[in-house]
N, C-alpha and C positions, 0 to 999 in steps of 0.2 A: 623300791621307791615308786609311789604314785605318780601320774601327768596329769598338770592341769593346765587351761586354758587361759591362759595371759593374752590380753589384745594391749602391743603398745602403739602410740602414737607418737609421731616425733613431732607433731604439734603441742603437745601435755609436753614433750622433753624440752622442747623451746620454751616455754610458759616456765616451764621447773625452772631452768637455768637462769631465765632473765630474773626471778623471782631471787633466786640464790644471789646472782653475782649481784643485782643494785641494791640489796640489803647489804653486801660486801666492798662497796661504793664501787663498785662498774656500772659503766652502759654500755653495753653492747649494741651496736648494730641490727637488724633485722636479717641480714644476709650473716652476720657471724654467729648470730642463735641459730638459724637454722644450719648453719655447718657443725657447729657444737652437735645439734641436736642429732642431723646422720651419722657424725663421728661415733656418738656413744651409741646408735642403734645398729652401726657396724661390729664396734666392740661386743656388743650383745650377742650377735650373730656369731662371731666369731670364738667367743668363748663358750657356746653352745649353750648359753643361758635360753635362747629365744633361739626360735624357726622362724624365715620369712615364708609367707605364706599368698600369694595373690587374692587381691580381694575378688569376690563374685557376685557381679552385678553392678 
């Protein structure tokens, strides 16, 4: 299997999810997109989907 370079932001995952849920008549909060949005870049992490990486610079 090939590796390639995925950059996620969990700003894009907040933006996704608000996007998703008030099409699905939610409004979430500001503070609960952005837990949403660590929650699943945890998951990510943790299912070895994604590497956290520090940014440089």
């Amino acid at each position: 299997m090939r590796e390639i370079e995925v950059y996620i932001d969990t700003e894009e995952i907040a933006e996704f999810f608000l996007h998703q849920l008030v099409m699905r008549g939610y409004v979430p909060t500001e503070e609960e997109l952005e837990e949403i949005a660590d929650i699943t870049f945890d998951y990510l992490i943790e299912k070895c989907i994604i590497d956290e990486e520090e940014e440089i610079g």
